[in-house]
C-alpha positions, -999 to 999 in steps of 0.1 A, spaced: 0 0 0 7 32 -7 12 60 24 10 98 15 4 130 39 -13 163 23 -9 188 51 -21 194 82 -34 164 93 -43 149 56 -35 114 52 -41 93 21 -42 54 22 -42 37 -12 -50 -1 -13 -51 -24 -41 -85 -17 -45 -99 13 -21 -84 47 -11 -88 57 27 -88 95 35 -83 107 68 -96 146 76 -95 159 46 -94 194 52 -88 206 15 -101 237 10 -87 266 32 -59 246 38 -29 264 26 -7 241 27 -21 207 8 -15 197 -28 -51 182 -33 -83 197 -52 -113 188 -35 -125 179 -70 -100 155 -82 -107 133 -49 -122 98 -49 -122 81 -15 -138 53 -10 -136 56 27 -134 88 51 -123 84 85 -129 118 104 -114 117 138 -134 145 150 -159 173 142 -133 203 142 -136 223 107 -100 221 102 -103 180 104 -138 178 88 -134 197 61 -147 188 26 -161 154 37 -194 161 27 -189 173 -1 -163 143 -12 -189 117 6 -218 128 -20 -200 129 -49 -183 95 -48 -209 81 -20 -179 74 4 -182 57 33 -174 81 64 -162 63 95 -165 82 125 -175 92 164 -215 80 168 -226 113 174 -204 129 141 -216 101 119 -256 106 130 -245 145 124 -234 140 85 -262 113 80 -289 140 84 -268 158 53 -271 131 31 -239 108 38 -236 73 43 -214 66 78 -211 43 100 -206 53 136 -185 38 164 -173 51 196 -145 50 214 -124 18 223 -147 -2 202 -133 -18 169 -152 -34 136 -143 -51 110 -149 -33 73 -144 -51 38 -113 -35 37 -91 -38 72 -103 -31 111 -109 1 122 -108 6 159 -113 42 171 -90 51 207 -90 80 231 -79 118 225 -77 147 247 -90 176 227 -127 197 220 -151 190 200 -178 207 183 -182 226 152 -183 261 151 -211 279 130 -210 315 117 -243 319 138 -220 318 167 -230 283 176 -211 253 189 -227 219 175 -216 191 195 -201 163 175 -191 137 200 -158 134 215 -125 137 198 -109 100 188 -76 89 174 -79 53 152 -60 26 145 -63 10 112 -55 -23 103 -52 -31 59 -31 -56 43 -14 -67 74 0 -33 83 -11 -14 118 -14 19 110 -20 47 141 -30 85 134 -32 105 166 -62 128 156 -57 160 175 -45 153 210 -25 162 240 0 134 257 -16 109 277 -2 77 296 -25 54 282 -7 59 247 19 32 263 -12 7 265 -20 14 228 15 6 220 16 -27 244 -12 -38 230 -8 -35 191 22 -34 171 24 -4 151 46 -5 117 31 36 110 20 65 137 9 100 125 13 123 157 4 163 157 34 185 167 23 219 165 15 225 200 -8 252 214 -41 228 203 -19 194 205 8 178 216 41 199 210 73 180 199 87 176 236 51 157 246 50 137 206 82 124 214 73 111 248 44 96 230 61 81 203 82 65 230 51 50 245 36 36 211 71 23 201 56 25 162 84 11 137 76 46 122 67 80 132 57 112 110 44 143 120 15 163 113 -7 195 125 19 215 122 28 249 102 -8 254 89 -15 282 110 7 310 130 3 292 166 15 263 155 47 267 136 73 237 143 101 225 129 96 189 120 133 177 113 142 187 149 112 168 162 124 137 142 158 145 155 148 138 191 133 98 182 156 72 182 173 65 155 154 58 123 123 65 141 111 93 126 103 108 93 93 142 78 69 136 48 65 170 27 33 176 12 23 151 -14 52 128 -2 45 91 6 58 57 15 53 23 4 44 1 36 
């Protein structure tokens, strides 16, 4: 399979015969290479309901009639607007045609933000672990360190983890690395970061402070073959 990051917190999984896209935020993202319109996922996995993670999905979801894989609460949210999901909640796992999904804790807010001034609750923030073609593949969502990151990392073996860096609404590096030490992934790459003024990092000195051939920086549009 085929392993690519778009910015922010973008991530493209292509399979032999699906394509996985986590939180696609596309447009008003300055710093992806994708067009909303040339996009055809198969699957959407949103980790949480924060305009900056959900992003185009709707739109995508319609157009290809994607499956969007989500928190219970999100999923009954975009099925109102027309999308096919299937909901879940956190620490409970299914099995899909194409690899398991299982959908773990974060520590962050929730809600999406309405030019009303409103705050829609979405259900609470989720990172997920996906399982295709014999690979374990972890993507943070948006989150701050927590200790129970070492169970996730006892308790599956990760060959890929996508952790946010960008501090202020994440995990910074100093707290990433901690946590990439607890989930002792094969791999590590980071993400949220540089999209936005309070959260300008420098990645290569975040990769710099795993252990050796830990970490990897992935520009936009780069990818790896897992």
């Amino acid at each position: 399979m085929k392993i690519s990051y778009h910015g922010h917190s973008i991530v493209k999984i292509q399979l032999e015969e699906k394509v996985i896209l986590i939180d696609p935020f596309i447009t008003g993202n300055p710093l992806t290479d994708l067009k909303a319109s040339d996009e055809k996922p198969d699957v959407i996995i949103v980790t949480h309901g924060h305009g900056d993670h959900l992003g185009d999905t709707i739109d995508l979801a319609k157009r290809n009639n994607s499956l969007v894989i989500s928190n219970f609460e999100l999923a009954t949210y975009l099925s109102w607007k027309g999308v096919k999901t299937h909901g879940m909640s956190i620490g409970g796992a299914y099995q899909f045609d194409f690899g398991r999904v299982k959908l773990t804790p974060a520590f962050h807010g929730t809600g999406l933000v309405t030019e009303k001034q409103e705050i829609i609750y979405l259900g609470m923030p989720a990172g997920v672990l996906i399982t295709v073609e014999g690979k374990t593949i972890y993507h943070a969502g948006d989150t701050g360190l927590f200790y129970d990151m070492k169970l996730i990392g006892e308790r599956n073996s990760i060959d890929l983890a996508f952790l946010p860096i960008g501090d202020n609404f994440t995990m910074g590096p100093e707290d990433a690395a901690i946590a990439a030490q607890f989930l002792q992934a094969k791999k590590v790459i980071p993400i949220h970061f540089n999209t936005f003024p309070p959260i300008v990092q420098d990645p290569k000195l975040f990769v710099e402070s795993l252990k050796a051939g830990q970490g990897l920086v992935l520009e936009t549009g780069e990818g790896i073959e897992l």
